[in-house]
Structure formats: C-alpha cells, structure tokens
Rosetta silent file (secondary structure, phi, psi, omega in degrees, C-alpha in Angstrom):
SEQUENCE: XXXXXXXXXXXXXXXXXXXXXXXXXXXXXXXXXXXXXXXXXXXXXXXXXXXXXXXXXXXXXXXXXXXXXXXXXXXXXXXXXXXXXXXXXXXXXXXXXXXXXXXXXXXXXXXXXXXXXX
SCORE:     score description
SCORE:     0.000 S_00000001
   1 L     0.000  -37.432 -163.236  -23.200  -98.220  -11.108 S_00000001
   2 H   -86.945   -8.491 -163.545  -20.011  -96.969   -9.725 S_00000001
   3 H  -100.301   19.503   91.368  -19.651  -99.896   -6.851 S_00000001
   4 H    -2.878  -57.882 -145.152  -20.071 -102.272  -10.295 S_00000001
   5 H  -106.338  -50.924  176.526  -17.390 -100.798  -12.045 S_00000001
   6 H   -50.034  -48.488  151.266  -14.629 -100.152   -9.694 S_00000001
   7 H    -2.393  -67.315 -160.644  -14.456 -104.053   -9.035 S_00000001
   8 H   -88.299  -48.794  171.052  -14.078 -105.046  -12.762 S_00000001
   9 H   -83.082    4.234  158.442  -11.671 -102.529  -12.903 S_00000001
  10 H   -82.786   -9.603 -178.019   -9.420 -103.466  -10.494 S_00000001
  11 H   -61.051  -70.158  175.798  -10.016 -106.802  -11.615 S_00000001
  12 H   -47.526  -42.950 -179.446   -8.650 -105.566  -15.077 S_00000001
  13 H   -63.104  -61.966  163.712   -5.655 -103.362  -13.743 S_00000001
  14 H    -8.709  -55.885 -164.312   -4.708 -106.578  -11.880 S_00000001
  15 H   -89.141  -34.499 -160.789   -4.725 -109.232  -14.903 S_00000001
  16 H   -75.414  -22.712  158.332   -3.197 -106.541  -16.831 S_00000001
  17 H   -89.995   29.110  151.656    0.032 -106.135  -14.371 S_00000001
  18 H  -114.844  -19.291  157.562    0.347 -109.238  -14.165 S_00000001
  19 H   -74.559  -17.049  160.040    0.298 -110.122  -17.504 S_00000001
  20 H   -55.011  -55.212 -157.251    3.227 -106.985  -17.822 S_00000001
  21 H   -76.041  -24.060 -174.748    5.557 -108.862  -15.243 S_00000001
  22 H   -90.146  -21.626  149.533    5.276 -112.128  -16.822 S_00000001
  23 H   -54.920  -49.512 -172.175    5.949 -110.685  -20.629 S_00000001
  24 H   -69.936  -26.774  177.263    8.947 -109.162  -18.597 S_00000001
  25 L   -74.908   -3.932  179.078   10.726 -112.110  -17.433 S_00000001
  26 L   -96.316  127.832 -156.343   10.482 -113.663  -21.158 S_00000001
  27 L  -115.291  -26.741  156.134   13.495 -113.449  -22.822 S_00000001
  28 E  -165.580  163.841 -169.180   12.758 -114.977  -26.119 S_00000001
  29 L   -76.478  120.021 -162.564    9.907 -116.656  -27.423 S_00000001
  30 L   129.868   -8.075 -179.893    9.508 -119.835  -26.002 S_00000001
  31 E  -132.373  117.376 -165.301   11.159 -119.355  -23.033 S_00000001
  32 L  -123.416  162.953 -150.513    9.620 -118.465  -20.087 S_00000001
  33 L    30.490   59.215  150.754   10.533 -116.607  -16.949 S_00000001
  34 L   -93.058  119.912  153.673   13.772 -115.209  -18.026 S_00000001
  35 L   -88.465  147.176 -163.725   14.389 -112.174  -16.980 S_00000001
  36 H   -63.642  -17.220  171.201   15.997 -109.933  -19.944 S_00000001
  37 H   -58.903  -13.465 -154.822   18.280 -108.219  -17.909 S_00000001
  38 H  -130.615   -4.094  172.618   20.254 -111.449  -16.965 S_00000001
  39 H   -68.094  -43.343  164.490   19.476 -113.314  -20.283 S_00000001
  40 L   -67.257  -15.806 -152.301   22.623 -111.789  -21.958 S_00000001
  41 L   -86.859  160.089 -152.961   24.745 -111.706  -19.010 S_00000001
  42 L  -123.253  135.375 -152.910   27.619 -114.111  -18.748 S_00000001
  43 E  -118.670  171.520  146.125   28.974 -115.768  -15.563 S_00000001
  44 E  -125.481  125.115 -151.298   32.531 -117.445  -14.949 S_00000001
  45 E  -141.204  127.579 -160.385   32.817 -119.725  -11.700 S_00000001
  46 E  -142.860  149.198 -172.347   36.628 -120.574  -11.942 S_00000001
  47 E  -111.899  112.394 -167.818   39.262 -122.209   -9.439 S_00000001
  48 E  -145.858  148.734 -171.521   43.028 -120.786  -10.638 S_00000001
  49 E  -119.069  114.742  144.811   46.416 -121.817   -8.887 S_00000001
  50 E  -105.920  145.740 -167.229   49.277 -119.212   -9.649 S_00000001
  51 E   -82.473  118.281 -155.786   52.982 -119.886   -9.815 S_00000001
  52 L  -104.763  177.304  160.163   54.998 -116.787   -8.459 S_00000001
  53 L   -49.267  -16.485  161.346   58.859 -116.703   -9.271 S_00000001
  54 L  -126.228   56.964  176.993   60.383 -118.817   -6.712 S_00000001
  55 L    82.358  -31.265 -165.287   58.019 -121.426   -6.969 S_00000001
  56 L   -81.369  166.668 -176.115   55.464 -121.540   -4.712 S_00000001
  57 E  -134.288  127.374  175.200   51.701 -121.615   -5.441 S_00000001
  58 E  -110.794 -178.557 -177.065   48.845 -119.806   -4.501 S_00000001
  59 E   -98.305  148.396  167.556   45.076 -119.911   -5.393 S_00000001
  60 E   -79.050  149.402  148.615   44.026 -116.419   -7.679 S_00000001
  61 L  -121.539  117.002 -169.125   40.728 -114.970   -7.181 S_00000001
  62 H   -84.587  -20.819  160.374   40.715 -112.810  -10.882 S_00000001
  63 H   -80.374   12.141  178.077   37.638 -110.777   -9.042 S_00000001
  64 H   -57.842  -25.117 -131.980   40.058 -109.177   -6.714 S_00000001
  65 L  -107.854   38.779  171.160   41.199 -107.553  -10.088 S_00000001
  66 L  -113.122   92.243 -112.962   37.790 -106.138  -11.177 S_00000001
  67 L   -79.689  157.261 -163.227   36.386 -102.547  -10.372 S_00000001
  68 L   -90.056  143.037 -174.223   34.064 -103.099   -7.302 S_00000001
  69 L   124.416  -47.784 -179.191   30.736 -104.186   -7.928 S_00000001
  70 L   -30.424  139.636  160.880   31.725 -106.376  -11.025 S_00000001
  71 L  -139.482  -22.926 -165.309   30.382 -109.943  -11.515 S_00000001
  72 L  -119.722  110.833 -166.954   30.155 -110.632  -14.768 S_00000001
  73 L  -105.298  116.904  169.653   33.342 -112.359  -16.767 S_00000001
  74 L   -97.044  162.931 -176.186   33.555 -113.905  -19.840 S_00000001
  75 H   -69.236  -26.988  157.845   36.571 -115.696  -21.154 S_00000001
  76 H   -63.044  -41.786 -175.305   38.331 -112.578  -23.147 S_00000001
  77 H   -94.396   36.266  160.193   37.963 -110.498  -19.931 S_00000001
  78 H  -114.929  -42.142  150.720   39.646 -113.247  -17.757 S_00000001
  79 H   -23.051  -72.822  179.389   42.145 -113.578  -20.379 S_00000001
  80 H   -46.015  -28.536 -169.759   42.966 -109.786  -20.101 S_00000001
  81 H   -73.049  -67.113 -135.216   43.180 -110.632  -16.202 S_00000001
  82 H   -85.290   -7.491  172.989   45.266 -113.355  -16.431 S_00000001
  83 H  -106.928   12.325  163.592   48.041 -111.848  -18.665 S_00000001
  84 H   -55.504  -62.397 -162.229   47.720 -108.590  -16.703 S_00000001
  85 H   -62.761  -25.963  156.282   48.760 -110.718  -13.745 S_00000001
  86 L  -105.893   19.992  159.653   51.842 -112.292  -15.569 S_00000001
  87 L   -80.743  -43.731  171.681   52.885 -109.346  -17.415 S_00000001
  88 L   -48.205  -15.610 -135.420   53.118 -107.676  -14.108 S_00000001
  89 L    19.102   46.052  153.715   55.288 -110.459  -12.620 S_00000001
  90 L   -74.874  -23.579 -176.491   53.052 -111.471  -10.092 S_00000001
  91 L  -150.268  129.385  165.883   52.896 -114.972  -11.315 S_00000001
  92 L   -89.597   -4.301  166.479   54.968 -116.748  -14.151 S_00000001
  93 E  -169.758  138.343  179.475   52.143 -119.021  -14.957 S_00000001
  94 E  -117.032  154.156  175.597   48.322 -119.580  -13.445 S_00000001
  95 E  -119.723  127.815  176.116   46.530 -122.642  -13.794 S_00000001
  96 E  -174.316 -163.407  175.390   43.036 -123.886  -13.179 S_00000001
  97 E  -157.554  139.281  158.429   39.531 -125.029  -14.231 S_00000001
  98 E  -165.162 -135.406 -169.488   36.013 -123.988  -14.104 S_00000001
  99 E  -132.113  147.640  161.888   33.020 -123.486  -15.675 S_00000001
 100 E   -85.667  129.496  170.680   31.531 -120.438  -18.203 S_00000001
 101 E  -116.795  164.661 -169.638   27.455 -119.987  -17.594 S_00000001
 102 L  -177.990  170.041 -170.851   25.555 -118.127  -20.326 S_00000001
 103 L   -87.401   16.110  166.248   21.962 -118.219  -21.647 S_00000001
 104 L  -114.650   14.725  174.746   23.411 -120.683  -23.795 S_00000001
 105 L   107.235 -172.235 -176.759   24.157 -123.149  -21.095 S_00000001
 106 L  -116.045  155.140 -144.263   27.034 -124.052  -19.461 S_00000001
 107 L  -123.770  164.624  150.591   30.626 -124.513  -20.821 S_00000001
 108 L   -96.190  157.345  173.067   33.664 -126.187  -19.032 S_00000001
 109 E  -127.654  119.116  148.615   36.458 -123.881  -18.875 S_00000001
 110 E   -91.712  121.681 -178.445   40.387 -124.462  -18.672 S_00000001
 111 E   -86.875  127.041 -166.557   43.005 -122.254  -17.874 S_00000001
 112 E  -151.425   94.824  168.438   46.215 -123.766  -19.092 S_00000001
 113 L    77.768   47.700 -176.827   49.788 -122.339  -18.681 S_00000001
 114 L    74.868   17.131   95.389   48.052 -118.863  -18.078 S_00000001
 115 L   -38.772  109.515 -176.061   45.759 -119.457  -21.246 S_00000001
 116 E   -74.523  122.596  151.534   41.770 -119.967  -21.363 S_00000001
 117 E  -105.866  116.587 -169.839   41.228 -122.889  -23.258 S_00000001
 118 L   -87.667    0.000    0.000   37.485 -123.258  -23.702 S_00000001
C-alpha cells in the first residue's frame, strides 16, 4: 500500500509546484510568464551629452547619481537627476536620447535642453 502511495504523491507534490511557479510568473491574466516582481518595474536605457560652462561636452551617465544598487528610472526620476546636475553647475544644459521600457512596452525618450520630452 505504502510503495503505491508515495509515487502518486510525489507525482502530486510535483504537478502541484509546478503549477505554483508558473501561476508565479503570470502577471495578469492573459499573459504568461511574467514575473510580478518585474511587471511594474520601469527601465530607462538613455545616451545624454552635457554642456559644462566653457563649452565643452561630455557624455552623462545619470546612474552615477543613484544610491548603489539602483536600476530602475523612470522619466520624473531622471528629470530630478538632470536638474540636480544643472542646478549644481555641473552642466548648463544636457542633451540626449533613449528609450523608456515598461510592461507597457517601449517608449522613445528625448532629453532636450536638459528637459525629458517623452
């Protein structure tokens, strides 16, 4: 009886964590194998040139300016970046282009005279 049972129930423990992990990666219904931790999260992939005060131009990287560990930017907190960095006078104006990713697809993004224009 018991070499019967143990079988079917590992059989069962089996379909049933696997049927756990694959509910977990579904992020809303109809869409499968998202996982929900990363379905809200919001991505920024971005190029930026800044202008300092006597002209010359370098490229930005806006995740220098981010506590460490950080990845994930949206266009208000690269705003907040970018007029940190030209309140500060590090740059009198940054420039660029890239792209915003999101569970809603992907966005182009422009940066324009130190301004995200989406």
């Amino acid at each position: 009886m018991l070499d019967s049972v143990l079988p079917a129930l590992r059989t069962a423990v089996t379909l049933a964590l696997v049927a756990w992990m694959v509910t977990g990666f579904t992020s809303l219904p109809g869409r499968w194998m998202r996982w929900k931790m990363f379905c809200r999260a919001r991505f920024m992939i971005v190029t930026l040139t800044g202008t300092t005060a006597d002209g010359r131009t370098e490229p930005v990287n806006v995740y220098d300016h981010l506590s460490p560990g950080s990845f994930i930017l949206g266009p208000p907190q690269l705003q907040t970046i970018l007029n940190q960095l030209v309140s500060s006078g590090c740059y009198i104006r940054i420039d660029g282009y890239g792209r915003f990713l999101s569970a809603h697809g992907e966005q182009p993004v422009e940066v324009r005279n130190s301004r995200v224009v989406s």
